[in-house]
C-alpha positions, 0 to 999 in steps of 0.5 A, a space after each residue: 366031740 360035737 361043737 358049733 363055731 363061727 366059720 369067722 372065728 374057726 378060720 381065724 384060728 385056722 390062720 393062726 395055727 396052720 403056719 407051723 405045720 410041716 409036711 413031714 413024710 416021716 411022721 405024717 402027724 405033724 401034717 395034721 392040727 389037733 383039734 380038742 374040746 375044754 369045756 366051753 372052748 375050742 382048741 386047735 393046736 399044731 407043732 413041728 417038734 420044736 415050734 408049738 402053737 395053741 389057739 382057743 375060742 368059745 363055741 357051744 360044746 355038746 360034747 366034748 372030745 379031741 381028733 387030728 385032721 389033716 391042716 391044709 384040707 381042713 384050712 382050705 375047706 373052711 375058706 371056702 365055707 360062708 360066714 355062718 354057724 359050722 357044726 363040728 362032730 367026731 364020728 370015728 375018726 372022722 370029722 363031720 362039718 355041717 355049715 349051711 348048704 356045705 357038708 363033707 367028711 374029713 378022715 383023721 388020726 388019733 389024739 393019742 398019737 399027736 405029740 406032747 406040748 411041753 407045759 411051763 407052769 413053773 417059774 417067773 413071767 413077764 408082761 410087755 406091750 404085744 405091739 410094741 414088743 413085736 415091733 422091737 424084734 421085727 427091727 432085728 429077726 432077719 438077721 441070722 441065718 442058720 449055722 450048723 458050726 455055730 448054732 447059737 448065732 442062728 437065734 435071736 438072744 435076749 436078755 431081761 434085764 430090770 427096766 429093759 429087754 435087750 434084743 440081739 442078732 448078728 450072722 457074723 457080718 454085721 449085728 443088730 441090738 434093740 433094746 425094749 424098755 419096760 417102764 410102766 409095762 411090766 405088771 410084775 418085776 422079775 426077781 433075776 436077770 433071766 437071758 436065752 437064744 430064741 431059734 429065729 423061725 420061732 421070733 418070726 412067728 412071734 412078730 407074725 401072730 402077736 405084732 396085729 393084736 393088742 393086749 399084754 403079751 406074757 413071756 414065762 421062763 423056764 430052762 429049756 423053753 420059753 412061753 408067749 401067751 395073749 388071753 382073750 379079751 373077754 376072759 384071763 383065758 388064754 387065746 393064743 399060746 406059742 411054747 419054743 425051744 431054746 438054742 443051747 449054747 452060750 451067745 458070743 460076747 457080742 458087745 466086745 465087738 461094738 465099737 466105743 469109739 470113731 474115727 469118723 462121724 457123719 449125719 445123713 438124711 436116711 431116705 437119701 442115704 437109703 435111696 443112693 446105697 439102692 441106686 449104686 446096688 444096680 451096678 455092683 459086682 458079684 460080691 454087692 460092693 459098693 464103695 464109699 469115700 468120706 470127705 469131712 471137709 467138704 461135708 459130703 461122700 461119695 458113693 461109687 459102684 461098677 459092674 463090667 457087664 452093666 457099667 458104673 454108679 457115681 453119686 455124692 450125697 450131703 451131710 454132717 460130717 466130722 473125724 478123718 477122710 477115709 475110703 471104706 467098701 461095703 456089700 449093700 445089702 448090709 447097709 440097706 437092711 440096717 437103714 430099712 430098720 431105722 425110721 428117724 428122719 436123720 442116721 449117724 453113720 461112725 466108721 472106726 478106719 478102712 477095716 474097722 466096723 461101721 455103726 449105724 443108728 437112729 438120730 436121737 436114738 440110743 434103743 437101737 445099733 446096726 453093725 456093719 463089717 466092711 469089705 475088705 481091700 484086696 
């Protein structure tokens, strides 16, 4: 193998790679990044057995061949490398670097031994807007936390429906849906409604690559993994590739759980809600309550926190309000998070009673929901 490249555009392969690849002593492979040659391109690819990522660019091949080196040495030695022409060659398992005054000498492995990328070459895809999409799920993938009792809820589960792509993610205290239109973004209409459980490290890594590019991001269906794939801009040839795979299991009937109704209403200003749930976590206790009491006649609630070792938060905050008085608790950091993903101006906040789940959502919104389950009175 013998190649040249930009040290610009080898390092921003690098970044994009690299974040996948595990220290693993067990199988010390998965410390390293493939490194192969296709025709005119380069390839770098890495993986941590569940979680896959290939990266191409065009470079001035010479002659072709394939070898894994060691990610962070190869990463941290191309940062420091100007922004001129790098010469890369394999000579026995080991991979020259020639850039300008820099040279040095990187042992690696086999291709042989690297793991297999499973390939879907089979069955439907769709095309979504990357910017937009990744925006969509960032409001939502923070969400889970990882259960071994319950596995399926330590994924994001989507559902692709004709017009629309529903988004979902709950850790059993609170759930959050986004829905993710389609209207003159999908190049070609899926034949049936296809659903899955992404695992959450692999829709963070989503958002992380995809959210900064532009272009169409094209998702392929297969039953035990699922592809994200962004060609390049000059060619339909792909430049990056993300392959995952699937959470077994069948996601909870979450929609059960939405209420359909309140008993109570109120329409806040979101940064003012926002700032006085973070003002009253200062003095919450060890369970982060913070406790609420709504006053529809007066149109406004008041918002109560204390610590016995910090002291007390009183405030009151102004809104429209409408349905019961009530007095309701909740761990703050729930109602912060679903505030931090609602960018309208205005929030509408329904309670369905002291013990019931609370719903959060965007003013004039209906793509996406936030339900928070309260602290219950001792």
């Amino acid at each position: 193998m013998k190649l040249i490249i930009l040290q610009e555009k080898l390092k921003e392969g690098i970044g994009i790679i690299e974040r996948i690849s595990v220290r693993s002593l067990t199988l010390s492979i998965l410390n390293n990044v493939l490194l192969k040659t296709e025709k005119n391109f380069l390839n770098l690819v890495t993986t941590d057995l569940e979680t896959g990522i290939k990266w191409w660019s065009l470079a001035k091949v010479e002659k072709e061949g394939a070898l894994t080196v060691p990610t962070k040495i190869l990463s941290s030695f191309v940062n420091f490398l100007p922004n001129k022409q790098i010469t890369l060659e394999l000579k026995d398992l080991v991979l020259d670097i020639e850039c300008e005054n820099y040279q040095t000498k990187i042992k690696g492995q086999s291709a042989d031994e690297f793991p297999i990328i499973p390939q879907i070459t089979e069955g439907e895809s769709i095309s979504v807007n990357s910017q937009s999409f990744c925006q969509s799920l960032n409001t939502i993938v923070d969400i889970p936390v990882p259960s071994t009792a319950k596995p399926e809820i330590s994924g994001i589960y989507f559902a692709f429906q004709k017009n629309f792509i529903k988004m979902t993610a709950t850790d059993s205290f609170r759930l959050a849906e986004k829905t993710f239109f389609l209207e003159g973004q999908a190049s070609s209409p899926l034949s049936k409604e296809y659903a899955f459980i992404l695992p959450q490290k692999a829709a963070r890594e989503i958002v992380n690559i995809f959210g900064g590019k532009e272009g169409e991001l094209r998702i392929y269906f297969s039953p035990n993994q699922v592809l994200f794939e962004l060609p390049m801009a000059e060619t339909p040839h792909p430049q990056i590739q993300l392959v995952s795979r699937l959470i077994e299991g069948e996601y909870p009937n979450y929609e059960a759980i939405i209420p359909k109704k309140s008993e109570t209403q109120a329409v806040f200003q979101r940064n003012e809600f926002l700032n006085q749930i973070k003002s009253a976590s200062l003095f919450s206790g060890k369970i982060n309550e913070v406790k609420l009491k709504i006053d529809p006649k007066k149109e406004r609630v008041e918002l109560f926190s204390q610590n016995p070792d910090l002291g007390e938060y009183h405030s009151y905050l102004l809104g429209r309000i409408k349905g019961k008085e009530l007095e309701i608790s909740f761990n703050h950091r729930f109602l912060a998070d679903g505030l931090l993903n609602i960018k309208s101006p205005e929030v509408v906040f329904e309670l369905t009673g002291t013990e019931g789940p609370a719903v959060l959502k965007p003013a004039g919104d209906q793509t996406y929901l936030y339900v928070a389950m309260p602290i219950k009175a001792s």
